[in-house]
C-alpha positions in Angstrom: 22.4 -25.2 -35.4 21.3 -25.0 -38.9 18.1 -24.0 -40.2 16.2 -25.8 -42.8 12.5 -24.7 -44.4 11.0 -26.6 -47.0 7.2 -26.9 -48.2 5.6 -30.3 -48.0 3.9 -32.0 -51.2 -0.1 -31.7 -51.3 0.1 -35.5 -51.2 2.0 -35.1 -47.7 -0.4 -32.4 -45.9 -0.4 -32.3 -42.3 -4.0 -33.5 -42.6 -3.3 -36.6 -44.6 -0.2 -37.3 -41.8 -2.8 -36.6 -39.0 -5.1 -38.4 -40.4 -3.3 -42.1 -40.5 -1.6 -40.9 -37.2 -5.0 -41.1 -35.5 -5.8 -44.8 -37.0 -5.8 -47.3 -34.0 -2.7 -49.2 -34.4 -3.5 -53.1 -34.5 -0.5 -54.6 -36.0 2.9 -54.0 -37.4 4.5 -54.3 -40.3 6.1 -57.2 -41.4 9.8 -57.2 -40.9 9.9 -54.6 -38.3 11.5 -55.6 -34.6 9.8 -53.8 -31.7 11.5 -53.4 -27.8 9.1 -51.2 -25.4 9.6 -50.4 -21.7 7.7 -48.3 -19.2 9.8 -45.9 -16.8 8.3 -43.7 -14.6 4.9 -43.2 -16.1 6.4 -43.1 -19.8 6.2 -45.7 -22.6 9.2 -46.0 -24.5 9.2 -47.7 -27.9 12.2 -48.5 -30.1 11.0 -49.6 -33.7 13.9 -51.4 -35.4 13.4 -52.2 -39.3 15.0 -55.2 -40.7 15.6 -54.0 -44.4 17.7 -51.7 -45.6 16.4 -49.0 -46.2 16.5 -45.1 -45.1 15.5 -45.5 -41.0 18.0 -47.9 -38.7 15.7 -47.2 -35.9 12.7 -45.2 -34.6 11.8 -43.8 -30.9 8.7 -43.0 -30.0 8.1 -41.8 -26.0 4.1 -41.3 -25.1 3.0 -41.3 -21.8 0.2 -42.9 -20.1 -3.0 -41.1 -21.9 -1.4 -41.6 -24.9 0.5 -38.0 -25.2 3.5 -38.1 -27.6 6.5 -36.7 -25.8 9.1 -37.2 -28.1 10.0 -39.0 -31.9 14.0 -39.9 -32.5 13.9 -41.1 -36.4 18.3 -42.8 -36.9 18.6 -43.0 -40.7 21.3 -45.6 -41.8 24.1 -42.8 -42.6 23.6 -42.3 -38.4 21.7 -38.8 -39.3 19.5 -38.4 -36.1 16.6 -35.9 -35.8 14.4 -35.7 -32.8 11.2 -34.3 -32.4 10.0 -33.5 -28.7 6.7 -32.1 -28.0 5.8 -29.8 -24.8 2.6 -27.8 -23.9 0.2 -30.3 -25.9 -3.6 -29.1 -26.0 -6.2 -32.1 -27.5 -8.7 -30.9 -29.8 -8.1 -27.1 -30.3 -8.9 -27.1 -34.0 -6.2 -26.4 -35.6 -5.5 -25.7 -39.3 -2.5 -27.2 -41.7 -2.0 -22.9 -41.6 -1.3 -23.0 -37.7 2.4 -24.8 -38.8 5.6 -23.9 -39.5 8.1 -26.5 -40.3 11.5 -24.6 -39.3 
């Protein structure tokens, strides 16, 4: 496969990102279609936005304690990139330094 690096934007830090990931989600947005399922102790979500633009669908996999296992984002030119997680530790205090984006 191929390699890419790039730096994020101070105005997309790992802590803002972290930050609205750990909001309690209590709605979605307006014109977005949602299917879930549950299989074998893991919740399976498939976000499906109705406009046009850059994301045709999004996966997100989490099991039961709400764990993230895996992200599939399918932009509308059928680019696919998956993002699985493994060894997950809660609360180990990590810095945005502790990340590399490869």
């Amino acid at each position: 496969g191929v390699t890419d690096r790039f730096v994020l934007p101070p105005e997309q830090s790992l802590e803002r990102w972290f930050s609205y990931l750990s909001r309690p989600l209590t709605g979605l947005p307006e014109g977005v279609e949602v299917k879930a399922e549950q299989r074998r102790g893991v919740w399976n979500l498939q976000l499906f936005p109705r406009s046009k633009g850059g994301a045709r669908e999004v996966q997100v996999s989490f099991d039961g304690s709400g764990r993230m296992k895996r992200i599939a984002i399918e932009e509308s030119n059928r680019d696919r990139t998956v993002i699985t997680f493994a060894n997950l530790r809660r609360n180990v205090g990590l810095t945005e330094s502790d990340f590399h984006l490869q």
